[in-house]
Backbone atoms as SQL, in Angstrom:
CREATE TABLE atoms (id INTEGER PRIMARY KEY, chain TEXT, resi INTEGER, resn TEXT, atom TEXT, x REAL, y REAL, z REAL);
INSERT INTO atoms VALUES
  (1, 'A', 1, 'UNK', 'N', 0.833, -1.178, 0.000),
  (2, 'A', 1, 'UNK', 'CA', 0.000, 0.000, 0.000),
  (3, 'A', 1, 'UNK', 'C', 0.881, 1.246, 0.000),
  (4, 'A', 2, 'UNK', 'N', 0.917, 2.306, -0.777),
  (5, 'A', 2, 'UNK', 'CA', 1.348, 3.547, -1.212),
  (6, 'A', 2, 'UNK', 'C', 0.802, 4.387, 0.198),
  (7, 'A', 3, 'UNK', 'N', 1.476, 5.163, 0.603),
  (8, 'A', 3, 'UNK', 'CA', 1.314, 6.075, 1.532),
  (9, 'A', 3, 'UNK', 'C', 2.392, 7.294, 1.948),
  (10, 'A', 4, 'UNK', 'N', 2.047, 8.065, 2.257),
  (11, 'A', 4, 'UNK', 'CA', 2.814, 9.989, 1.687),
  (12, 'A', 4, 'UNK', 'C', 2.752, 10.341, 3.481),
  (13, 'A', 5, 'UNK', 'N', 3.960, 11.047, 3.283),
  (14, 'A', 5, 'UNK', 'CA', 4.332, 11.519, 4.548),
  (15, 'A', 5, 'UNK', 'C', 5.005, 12.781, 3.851),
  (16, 'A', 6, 'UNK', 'N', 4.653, 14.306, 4.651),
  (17, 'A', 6, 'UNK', 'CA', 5.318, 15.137, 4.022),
  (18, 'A', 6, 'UNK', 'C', 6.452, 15.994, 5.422),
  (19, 'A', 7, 'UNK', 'N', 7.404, 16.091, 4.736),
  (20, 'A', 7, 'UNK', 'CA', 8.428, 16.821, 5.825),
  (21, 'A', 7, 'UNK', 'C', 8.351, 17.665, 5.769),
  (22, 'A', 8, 'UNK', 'N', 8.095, 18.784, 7.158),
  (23, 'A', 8, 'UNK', 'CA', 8.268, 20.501, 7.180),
  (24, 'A', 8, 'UNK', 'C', 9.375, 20.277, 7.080),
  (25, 'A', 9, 'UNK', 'N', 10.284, 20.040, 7.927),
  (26, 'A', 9, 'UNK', 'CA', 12.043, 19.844, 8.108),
  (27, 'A', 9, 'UNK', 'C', 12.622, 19.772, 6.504),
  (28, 'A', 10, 'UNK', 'N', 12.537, 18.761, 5.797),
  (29, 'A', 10, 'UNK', 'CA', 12.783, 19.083, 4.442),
  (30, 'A', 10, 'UNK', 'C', 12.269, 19.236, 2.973),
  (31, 'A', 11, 'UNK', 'N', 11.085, 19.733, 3.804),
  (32, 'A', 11, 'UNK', 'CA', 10.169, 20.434, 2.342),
  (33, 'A', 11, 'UNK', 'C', 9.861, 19.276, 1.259),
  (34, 'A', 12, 'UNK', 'N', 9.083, 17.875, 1.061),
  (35, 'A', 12, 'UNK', 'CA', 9.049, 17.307, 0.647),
  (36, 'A', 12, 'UNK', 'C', 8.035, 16.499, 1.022),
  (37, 'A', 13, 'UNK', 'N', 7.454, 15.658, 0.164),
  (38, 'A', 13, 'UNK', 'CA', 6.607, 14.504, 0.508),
  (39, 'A', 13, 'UNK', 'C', 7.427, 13.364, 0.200),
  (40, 'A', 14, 'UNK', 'N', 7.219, 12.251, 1.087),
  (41, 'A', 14, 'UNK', 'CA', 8.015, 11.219, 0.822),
  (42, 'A', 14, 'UNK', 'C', 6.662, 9.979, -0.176),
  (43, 'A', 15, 'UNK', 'N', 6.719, 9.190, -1.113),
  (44, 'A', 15, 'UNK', 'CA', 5.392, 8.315, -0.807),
  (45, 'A', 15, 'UNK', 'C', 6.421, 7.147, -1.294),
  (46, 'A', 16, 'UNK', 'N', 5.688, 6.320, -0.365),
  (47, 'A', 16, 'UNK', 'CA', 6.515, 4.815, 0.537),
  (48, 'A', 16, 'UNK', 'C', 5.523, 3.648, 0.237),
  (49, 'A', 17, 'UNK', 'N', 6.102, 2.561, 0.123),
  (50, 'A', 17, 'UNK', 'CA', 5.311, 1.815, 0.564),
  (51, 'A', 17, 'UNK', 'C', 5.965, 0.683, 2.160),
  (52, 'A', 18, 'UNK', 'N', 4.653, 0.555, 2.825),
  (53, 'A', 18, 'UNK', 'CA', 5.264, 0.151, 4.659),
  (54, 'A', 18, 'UNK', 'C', 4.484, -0.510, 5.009),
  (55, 'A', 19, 'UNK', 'N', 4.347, -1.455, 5.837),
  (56, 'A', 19, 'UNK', 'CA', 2.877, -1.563, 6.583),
  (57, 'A', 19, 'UNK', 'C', 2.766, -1.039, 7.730),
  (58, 'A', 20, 'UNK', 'N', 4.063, 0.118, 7.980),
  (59, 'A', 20, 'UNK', 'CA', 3.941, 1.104, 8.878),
  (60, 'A', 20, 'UNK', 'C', 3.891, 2.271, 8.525),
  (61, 'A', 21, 'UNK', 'N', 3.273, 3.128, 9.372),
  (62, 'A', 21, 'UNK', 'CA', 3.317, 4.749, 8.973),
  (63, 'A', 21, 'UNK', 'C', 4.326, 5.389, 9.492),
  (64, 'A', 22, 'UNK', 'N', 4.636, 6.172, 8.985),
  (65, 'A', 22, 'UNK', 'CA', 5.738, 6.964, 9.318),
  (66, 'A', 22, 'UNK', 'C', 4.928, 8.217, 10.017),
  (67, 'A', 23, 'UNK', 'N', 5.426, 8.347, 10.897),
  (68, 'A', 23, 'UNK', 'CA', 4.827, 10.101, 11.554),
  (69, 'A', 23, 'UNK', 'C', 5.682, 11.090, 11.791),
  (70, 'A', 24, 'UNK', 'N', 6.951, 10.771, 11.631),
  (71, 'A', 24, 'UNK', 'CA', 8.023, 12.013, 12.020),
  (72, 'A', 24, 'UNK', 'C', 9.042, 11.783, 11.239),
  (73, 'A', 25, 'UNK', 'N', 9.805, 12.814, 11.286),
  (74, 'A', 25, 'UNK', 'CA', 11.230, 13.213, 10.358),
  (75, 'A', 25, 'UNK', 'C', 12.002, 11.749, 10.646),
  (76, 'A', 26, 'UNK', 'N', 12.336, 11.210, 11.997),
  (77, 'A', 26, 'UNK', 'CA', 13.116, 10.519, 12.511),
  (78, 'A', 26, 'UNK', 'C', 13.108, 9.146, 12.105),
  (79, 'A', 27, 'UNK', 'N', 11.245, 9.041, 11.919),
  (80, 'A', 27, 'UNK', 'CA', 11.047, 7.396, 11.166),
  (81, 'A', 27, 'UNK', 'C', 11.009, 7.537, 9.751),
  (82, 'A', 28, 'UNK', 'N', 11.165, 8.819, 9.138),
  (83, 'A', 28, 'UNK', 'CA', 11.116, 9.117, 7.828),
  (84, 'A', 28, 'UNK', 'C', 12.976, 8.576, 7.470),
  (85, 'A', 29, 'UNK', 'N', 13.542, 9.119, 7.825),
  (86, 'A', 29, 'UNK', 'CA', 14.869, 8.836, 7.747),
  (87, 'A', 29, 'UNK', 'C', 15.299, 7.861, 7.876),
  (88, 'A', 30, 'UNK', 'N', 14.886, 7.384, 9.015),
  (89, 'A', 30, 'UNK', 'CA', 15.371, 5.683, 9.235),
  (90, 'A', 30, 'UNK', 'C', 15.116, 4.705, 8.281),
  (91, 'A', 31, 'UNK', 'N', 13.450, 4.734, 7.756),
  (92, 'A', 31, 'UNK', 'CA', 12.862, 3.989, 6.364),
  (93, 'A', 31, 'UNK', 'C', 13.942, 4.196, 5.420),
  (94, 'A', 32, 'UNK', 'N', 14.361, 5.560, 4.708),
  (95, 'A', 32, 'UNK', 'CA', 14.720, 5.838, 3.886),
  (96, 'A', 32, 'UNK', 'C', 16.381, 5.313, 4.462),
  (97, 'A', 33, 'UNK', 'N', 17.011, 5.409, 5.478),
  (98, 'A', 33, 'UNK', 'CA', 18.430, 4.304, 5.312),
  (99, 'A', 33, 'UNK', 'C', 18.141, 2.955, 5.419),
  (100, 'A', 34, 'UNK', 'N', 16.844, 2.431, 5.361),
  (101, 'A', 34, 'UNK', 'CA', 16.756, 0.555, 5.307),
  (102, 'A', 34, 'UNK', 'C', 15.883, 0.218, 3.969),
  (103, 'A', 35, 'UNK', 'N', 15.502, 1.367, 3.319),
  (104, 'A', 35, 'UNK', 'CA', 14.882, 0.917, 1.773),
  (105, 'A', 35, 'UNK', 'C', 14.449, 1.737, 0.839),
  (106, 'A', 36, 'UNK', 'N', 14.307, 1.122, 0.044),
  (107, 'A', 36, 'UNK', 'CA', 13.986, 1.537, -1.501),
  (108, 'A', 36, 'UNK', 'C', 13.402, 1.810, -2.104),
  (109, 'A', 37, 'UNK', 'N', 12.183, 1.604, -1.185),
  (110, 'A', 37, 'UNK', 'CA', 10.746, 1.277, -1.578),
  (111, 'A', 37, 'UNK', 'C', 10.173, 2.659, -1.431),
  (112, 'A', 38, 'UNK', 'N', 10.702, 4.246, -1.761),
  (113, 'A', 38, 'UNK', 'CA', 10.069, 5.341, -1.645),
  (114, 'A', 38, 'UNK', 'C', 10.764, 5.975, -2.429),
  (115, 'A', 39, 'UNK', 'N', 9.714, 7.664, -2.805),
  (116, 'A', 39, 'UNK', 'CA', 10.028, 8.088, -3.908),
  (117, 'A', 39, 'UNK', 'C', 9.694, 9.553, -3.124),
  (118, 'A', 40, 'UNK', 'N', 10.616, 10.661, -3.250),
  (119, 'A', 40, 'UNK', 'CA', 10.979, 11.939, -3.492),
  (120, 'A', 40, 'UNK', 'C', 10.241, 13.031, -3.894),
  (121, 'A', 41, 'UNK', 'N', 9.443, 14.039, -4.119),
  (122, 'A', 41, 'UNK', 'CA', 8.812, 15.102, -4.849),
  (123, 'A', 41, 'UNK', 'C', 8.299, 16.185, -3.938),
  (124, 'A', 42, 'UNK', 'N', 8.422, 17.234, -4.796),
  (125, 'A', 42, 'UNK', 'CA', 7.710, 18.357, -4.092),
  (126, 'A', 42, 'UNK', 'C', 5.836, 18.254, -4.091),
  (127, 'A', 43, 'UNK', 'N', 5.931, 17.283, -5.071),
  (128, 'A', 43, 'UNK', 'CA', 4.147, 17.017, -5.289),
  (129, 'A', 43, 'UNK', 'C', 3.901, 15.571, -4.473),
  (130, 'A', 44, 'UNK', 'N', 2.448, 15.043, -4.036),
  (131, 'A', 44, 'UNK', 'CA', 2.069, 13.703, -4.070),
  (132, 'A', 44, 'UNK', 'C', 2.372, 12.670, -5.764),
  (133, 'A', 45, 'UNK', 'N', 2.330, 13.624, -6.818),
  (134, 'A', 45, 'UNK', 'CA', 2.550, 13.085, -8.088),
  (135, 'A', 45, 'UNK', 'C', 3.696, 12.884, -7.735),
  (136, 'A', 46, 'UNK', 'N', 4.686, 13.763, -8.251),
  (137, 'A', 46, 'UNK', 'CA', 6.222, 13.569, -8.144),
  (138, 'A', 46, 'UNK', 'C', 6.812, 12.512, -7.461),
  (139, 'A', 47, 'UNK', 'N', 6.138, 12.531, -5.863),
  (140, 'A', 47, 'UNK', 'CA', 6.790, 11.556, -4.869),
  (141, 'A', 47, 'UNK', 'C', 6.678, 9.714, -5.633),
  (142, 'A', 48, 'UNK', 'N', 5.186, 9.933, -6.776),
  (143, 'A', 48, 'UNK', 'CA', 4.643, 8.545, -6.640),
  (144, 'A', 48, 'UNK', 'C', 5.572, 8.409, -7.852),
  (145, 'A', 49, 'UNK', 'N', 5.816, 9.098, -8.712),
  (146, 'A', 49, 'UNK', 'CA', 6.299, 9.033, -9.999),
  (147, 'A', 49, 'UNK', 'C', 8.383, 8.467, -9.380),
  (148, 'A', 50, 'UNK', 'N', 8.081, 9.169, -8.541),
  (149, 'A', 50, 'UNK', 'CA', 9.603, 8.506, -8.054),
  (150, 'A', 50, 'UNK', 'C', 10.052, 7.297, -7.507),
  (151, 'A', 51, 'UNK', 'N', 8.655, 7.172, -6.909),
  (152, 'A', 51, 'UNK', 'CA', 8.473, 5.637, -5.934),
  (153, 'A', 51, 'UNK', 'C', 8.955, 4.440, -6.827),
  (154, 'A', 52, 'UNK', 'N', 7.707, 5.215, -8.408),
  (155, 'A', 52, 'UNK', 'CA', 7.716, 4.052, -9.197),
  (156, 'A', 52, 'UNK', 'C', 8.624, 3.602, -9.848),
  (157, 'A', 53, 'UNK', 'N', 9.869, 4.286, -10.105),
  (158, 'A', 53, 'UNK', 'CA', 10.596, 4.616, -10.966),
  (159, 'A', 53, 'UNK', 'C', 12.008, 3.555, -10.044),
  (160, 'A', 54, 'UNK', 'N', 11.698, 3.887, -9.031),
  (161, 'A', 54, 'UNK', 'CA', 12.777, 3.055, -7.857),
  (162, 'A', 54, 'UNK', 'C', 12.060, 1.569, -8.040),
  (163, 'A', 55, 'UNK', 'N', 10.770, 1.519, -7.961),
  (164, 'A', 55, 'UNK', 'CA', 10.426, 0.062, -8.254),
  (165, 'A', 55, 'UNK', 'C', 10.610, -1.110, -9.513),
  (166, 'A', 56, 'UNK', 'N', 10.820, -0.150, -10.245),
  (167, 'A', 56, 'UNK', 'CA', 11.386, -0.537, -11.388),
  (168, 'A', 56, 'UNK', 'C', 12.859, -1.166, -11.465),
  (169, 'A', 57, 'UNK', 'N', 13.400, 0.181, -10.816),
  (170, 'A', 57, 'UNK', 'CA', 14.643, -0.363, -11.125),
  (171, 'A', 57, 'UNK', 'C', 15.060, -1.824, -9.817),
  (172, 'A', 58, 'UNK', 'N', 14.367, -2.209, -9.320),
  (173, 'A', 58, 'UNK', 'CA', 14.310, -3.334, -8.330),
  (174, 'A', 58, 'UNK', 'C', 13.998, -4.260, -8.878),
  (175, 'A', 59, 'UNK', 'N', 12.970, -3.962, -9.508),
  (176, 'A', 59, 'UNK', 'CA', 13.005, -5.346, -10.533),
  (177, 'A', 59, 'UNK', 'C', 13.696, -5.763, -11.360),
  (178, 'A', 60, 'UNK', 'N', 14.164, -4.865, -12.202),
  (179, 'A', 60, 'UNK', 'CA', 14.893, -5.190, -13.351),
  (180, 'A', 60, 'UNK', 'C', 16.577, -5.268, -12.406),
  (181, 'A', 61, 'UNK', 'N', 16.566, -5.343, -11.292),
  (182, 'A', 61, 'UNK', 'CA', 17.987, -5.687, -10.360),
  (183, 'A', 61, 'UNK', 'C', 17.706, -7.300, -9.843),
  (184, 'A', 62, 'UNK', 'N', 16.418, -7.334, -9.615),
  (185, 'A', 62, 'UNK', 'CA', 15.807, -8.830, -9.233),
  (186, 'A', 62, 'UNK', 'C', 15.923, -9.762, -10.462),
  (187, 'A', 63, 'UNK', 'N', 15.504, -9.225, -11.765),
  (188, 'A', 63, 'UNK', 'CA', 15.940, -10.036, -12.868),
  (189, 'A', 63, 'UNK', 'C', 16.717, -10.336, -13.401),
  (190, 'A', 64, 'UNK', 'N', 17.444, -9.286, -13.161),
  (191, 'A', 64, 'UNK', 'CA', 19.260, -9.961, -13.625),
  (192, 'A', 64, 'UNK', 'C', 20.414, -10.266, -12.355),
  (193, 'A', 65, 'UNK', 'N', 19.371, -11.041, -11.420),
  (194, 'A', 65, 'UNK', 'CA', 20.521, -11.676, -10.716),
  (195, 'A', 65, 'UNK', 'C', 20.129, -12.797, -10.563);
């Protein structure tokens, strides 16, 4: 499940996929040093368009190994 967390601290929406929520900068960060699975933007678009773009490239890393 896709889900958006946006940082005052660094001006951004993160959108993740977790089966946890993130509620603060601190679990935002931590996700983002244990995975891959999120995407970047100043928009909810942007963030998802980034998500997806990382998911991709996971697969096509899953397929050629």
């Amino acid at each position: 499940m896709k889900k958006y967390y946006y940082s005052k601290q660094h001006d951004f929406i993160v959108c993740y996929q977790s089966g946890n929520e993130i509620t603060n900068d601190i679990e935002m960060e931590a996700f983002m040093a244990s995975s891959l699975e999120f995407g970047i933007g100043l928009s909810k678009e942007g963030a998802l368009e980034d998500l997806n773009f990382n998911l991709d490239g996971i697969e096509k890393i899953k397929l050629h190994s």
